[in-house]
C-alpha positions in Angstrom: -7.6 -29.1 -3.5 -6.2 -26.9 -0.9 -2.5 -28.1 -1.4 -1.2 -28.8 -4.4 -1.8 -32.7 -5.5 1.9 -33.6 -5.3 2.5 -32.1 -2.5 -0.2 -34.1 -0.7 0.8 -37.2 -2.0 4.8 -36.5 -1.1 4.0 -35.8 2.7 1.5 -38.3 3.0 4.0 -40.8 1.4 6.3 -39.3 4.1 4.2 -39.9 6.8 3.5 -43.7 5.9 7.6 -44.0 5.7 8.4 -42.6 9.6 5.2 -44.9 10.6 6.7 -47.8 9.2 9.8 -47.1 10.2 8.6 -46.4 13.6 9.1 -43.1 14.3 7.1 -41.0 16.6 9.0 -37.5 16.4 10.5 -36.5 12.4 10.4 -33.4 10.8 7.6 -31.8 9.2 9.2 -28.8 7.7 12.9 -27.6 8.1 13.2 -23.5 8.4 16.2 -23.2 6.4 17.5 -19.3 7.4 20.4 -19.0 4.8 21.0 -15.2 6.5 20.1 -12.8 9.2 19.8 -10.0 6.5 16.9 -7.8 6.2 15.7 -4.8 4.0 13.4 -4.2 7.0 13.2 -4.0 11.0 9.5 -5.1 12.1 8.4 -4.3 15.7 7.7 -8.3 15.9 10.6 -9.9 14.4 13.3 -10.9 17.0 16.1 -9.0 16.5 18.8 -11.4 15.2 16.4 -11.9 12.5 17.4 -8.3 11.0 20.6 -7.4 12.3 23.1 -9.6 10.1 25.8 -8.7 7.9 25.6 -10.3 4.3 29.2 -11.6 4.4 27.9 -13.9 7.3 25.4 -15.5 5.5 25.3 -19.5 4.9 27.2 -21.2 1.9 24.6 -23.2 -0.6 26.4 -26.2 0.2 26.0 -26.2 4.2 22.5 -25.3 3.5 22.0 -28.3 1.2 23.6 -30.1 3.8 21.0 -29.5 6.3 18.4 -30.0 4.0 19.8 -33.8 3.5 20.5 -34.0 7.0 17.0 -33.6 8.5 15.1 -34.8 5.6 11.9 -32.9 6.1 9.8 -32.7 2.9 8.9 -29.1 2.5 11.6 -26.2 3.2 10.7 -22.8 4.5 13.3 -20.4 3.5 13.2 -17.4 5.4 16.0 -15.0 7.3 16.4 -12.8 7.0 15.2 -11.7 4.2 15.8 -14.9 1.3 15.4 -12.5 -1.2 18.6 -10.6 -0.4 20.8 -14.1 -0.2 23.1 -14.0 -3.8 22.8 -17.4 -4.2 19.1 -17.8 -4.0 19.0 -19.6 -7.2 21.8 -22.1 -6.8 19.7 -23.1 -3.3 16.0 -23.1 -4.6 17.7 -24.9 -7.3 18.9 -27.5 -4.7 16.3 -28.1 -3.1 14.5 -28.6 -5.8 17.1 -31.2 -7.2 16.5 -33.3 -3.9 12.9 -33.2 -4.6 11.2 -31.0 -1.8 8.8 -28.4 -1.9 9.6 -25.0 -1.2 7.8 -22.1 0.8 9.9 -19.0 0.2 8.9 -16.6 2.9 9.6 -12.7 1.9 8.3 -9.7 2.5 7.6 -9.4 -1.3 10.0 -5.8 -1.4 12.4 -7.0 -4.4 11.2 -9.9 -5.8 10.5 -8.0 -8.9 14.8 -7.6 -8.9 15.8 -10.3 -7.0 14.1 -13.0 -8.0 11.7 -12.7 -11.2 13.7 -13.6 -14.1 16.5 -15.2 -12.1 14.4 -18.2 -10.5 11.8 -19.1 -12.9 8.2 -20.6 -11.6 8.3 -24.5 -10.7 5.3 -26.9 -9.3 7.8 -27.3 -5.9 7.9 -23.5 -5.3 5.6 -21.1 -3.4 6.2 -17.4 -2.7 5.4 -16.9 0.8 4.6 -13.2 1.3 4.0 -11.9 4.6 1.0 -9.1 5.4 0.4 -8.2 8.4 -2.8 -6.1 8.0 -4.2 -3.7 5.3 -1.9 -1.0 4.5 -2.2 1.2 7.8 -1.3 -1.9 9.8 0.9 -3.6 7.9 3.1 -0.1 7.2 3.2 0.7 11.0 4.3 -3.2 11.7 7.2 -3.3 8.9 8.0 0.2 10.3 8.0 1.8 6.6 5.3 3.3 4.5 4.7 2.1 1.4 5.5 -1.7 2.2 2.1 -2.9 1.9 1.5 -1.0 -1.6 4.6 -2.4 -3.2 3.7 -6.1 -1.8 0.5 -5.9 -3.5 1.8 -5.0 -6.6 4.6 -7.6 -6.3 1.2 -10.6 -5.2 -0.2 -9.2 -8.6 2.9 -9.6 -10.9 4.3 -13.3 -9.3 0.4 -14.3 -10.3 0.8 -12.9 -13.9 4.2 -14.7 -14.3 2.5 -18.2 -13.1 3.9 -18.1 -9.1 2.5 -20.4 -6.6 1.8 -17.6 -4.3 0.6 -17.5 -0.3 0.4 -15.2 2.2 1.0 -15.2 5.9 -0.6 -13.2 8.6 0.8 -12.7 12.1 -2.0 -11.6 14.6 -0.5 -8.9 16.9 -2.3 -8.1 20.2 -3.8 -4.8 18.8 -5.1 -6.9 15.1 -8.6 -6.6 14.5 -10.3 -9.5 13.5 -12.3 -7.4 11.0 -9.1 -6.1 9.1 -8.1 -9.9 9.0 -11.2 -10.1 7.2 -10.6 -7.9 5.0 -7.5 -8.7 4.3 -8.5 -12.1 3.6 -11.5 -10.7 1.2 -8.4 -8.2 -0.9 -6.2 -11.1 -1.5 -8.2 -13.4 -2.3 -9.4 -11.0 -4.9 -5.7 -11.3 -6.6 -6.2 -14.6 -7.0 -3.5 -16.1 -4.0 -3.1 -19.7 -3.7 -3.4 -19.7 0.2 -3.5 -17.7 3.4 -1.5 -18.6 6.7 -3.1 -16.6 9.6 -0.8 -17.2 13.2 -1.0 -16.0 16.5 2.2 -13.6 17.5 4.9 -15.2 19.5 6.7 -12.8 22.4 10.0 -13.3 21.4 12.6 -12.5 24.0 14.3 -9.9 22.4 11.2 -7.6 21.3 10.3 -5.7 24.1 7.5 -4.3 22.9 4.0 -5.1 24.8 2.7 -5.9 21.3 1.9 -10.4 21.5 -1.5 -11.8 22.4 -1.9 -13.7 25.5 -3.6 -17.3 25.5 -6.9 -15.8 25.8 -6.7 -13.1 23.8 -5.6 -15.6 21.2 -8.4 -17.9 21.6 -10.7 -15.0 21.3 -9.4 -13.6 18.0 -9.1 -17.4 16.3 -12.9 -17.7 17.0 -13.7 -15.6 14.8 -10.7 -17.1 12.1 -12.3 -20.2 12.7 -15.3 -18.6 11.0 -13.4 -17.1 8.2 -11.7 -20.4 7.2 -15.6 -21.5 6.4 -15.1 -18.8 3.6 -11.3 -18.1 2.7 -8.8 -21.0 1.5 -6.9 -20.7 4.8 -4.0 -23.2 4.8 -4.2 -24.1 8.5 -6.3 -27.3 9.0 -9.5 -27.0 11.1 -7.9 -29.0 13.8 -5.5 -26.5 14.6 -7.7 -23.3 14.0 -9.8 -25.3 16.9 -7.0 -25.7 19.1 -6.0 -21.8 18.8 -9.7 -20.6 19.0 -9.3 -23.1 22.7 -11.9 -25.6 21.7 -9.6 -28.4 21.9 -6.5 -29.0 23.7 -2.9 -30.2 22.5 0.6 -31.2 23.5 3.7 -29.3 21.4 5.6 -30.7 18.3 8.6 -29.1 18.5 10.3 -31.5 16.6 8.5 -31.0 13.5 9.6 -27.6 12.5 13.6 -27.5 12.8 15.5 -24.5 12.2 18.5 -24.2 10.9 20.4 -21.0 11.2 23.9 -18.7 10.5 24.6 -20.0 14.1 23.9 -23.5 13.8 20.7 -25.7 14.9 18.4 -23.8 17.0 17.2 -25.5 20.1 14.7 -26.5 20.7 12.4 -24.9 18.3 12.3 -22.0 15.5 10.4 -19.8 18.5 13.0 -20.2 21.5 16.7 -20.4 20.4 18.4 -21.5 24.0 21.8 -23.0 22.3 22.7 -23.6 18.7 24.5 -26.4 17.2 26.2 -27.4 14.6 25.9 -31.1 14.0 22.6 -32.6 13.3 22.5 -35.8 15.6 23.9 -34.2 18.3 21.1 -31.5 18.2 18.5 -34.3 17.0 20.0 -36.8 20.0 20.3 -33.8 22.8 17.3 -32.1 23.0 14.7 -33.0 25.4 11.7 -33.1 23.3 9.8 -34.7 26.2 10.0 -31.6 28.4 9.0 -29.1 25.1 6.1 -30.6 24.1 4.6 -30.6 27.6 4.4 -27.3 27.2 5.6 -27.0 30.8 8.3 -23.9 30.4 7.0 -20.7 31.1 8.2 -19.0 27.4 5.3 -22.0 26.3 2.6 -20.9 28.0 1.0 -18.0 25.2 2.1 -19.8 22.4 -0.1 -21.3 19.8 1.8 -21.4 16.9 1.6 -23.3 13.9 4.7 -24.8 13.7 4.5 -26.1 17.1 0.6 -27.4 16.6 -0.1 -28.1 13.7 1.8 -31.5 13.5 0.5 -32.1 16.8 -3.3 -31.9 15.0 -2.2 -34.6 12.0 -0.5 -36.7 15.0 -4.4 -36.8 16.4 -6.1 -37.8 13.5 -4.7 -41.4 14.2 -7.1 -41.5 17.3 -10.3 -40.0 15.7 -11.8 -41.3 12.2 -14.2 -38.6 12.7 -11.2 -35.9 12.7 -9.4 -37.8 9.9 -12.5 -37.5 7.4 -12.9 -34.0 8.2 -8.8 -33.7 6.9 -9.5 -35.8 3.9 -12.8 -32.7 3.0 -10.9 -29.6 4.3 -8.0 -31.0 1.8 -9.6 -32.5 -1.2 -12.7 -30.3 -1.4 -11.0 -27.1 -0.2 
């Protein structure tokens, strides 16, 4: 299976429950950002992301409380880097208490010291470790050398110990499709449960001429169309269509919340215009209608995942054609 069996059945279950319920817009997946601190700077992080102070982080409990609040399934904690938060075993701990599933995005630096031997291995947690190329690349994107070398070695040991392990991908403007390749080809080799490949979003702050426009996207995720024919990437086919521009979409931004140091980001984990602090208010205020028409000009080069790919499941209620080709890419993946 490409997922995890209980993690299949949970969101499908989960699915079934907003249908009946008569929801149209629910969370997917809450990104849970407990800090804003980082061991590293990357050229295409926004700069909030990597700029906090430790004593500003989120308490466990206000976390947990947004976890309840917005009920999504599956929590992405990220930053920040999640590695560096004290209490990372009190929250994965949590989380895993209430029953979700966990992707714990890091850049894989201290995971040996931060998290091996403090939070053990569990069925609802996945090591999310983010590489951004092979070692040239990915050094010059995290700003450091020796980054992707000590990642690798950290993918290597969180297989040994019996880790659930990913990786994610960001494709930068400059990212050739062959290194993605290859990339995909090395960890495969060490055995990795997944890999997330996304298109770069031009965050506001990063002023750097480094994000792929629509077209330059669709050109790139023609060819990662192709390698998910090979490689156990985690996107579904629908979505890798949609970014390679051979089929079209409206936004979800309401299936991929944020929650943040500041609050509730609105409306989406890519564009932070306000941040609030109470759910409903953010859940009640924001004009989803507007966002997912993809109208605003900060829209117009994004393709991201957690904008699209809910938007791709949402469509497999009009195709049966679409929803036996999810059933496959799933179950036979």
């Amino acid at each position: 299976m490409r997922f995890p069996f209980h993690i299949t059945t949970d969101m499908v279950g989960y699915q079934i429950k907003q249908a009946l319920r008569g929801q149209t817009r629910y969370p997917f997946v809450l990104m849970l950002e407990p800090l804003y601190t980082c061991n590293l700077a990357c050229i295409g992080c926004s700069t909030e992301r990597h700029t906090g102070k430790l004593g500003d982080r989120l308490p466990v409990e206000t976390c947990l409380r947004a976890v309840d609040d917005c009920g999504a399934p599956t929590v992405s904690i990220c930053g920040g880097e999640p590695t560096l938060y004290p209490e990372i075993k009190e929250l994965v701990d949590g989380i895993i208490a209430r029953k979700r599933h966990i992707y714990l995005c890091t850049n894989g630096l201290v995971l040996d010291t931060k998290l091996f031997g403090h939070v053990p291995p569990h069925p609802r947690l996945t090591l999310n470790v983010h590489l951004d190329g092979m070692r040239e690349t990915h050094d010059a994107v995290c700003a450091r050398t020796g980054v992707f070398d000590t990642a690798i070695r950290q993918i290597v040991e969180a297989k040994r110990l019996g880790y659930h392990v990913t990786t994610n991908t960001t494709v930068f403007k400059e990212t050739s499709v062959e290194e993605i390749e290859e990339l995909c080809k090395l960890v495969t080799s060490l055995g990795v449960d997944g890999i997330l490949i996304s298109p770069g979003y031009h965050y506001e702050s990063v002023k750097e001429n480094i994000f792929p426009t629509r077209l330059e996207i669709q050109s790139k995720f023609q060819r990662v169309l192709e390698l998910s024919k090979q490689y156990r990437l985690q996107s579904t086919p629908m979505y890798l269509e949609f970014a390679a521009g051979k089929r079209e979409y409206d936004c979800s931004p309401w299936s991929t919340v944020t929650f943040t140091p500041k609050g509730w980001k609105k409306p989406c984990y890519l564009i932070g215009e306000s941040y609030i602090a109470d759910w409903n208010e953010f859940w009640t205020t924001t004009d989803w209608a507007y966002w997912e028409s993809r109208q605003d000009d900060r829209c117009q080069n994004c393709a991201m995942h957690s904008g699209f790919e809910a938007s791709a499941v949402r469509g497999l209620r009009k195709s049966p054609k679409d929803l036996v080709r999810m059933a496959a890419w799933n179950f036979l993946g």
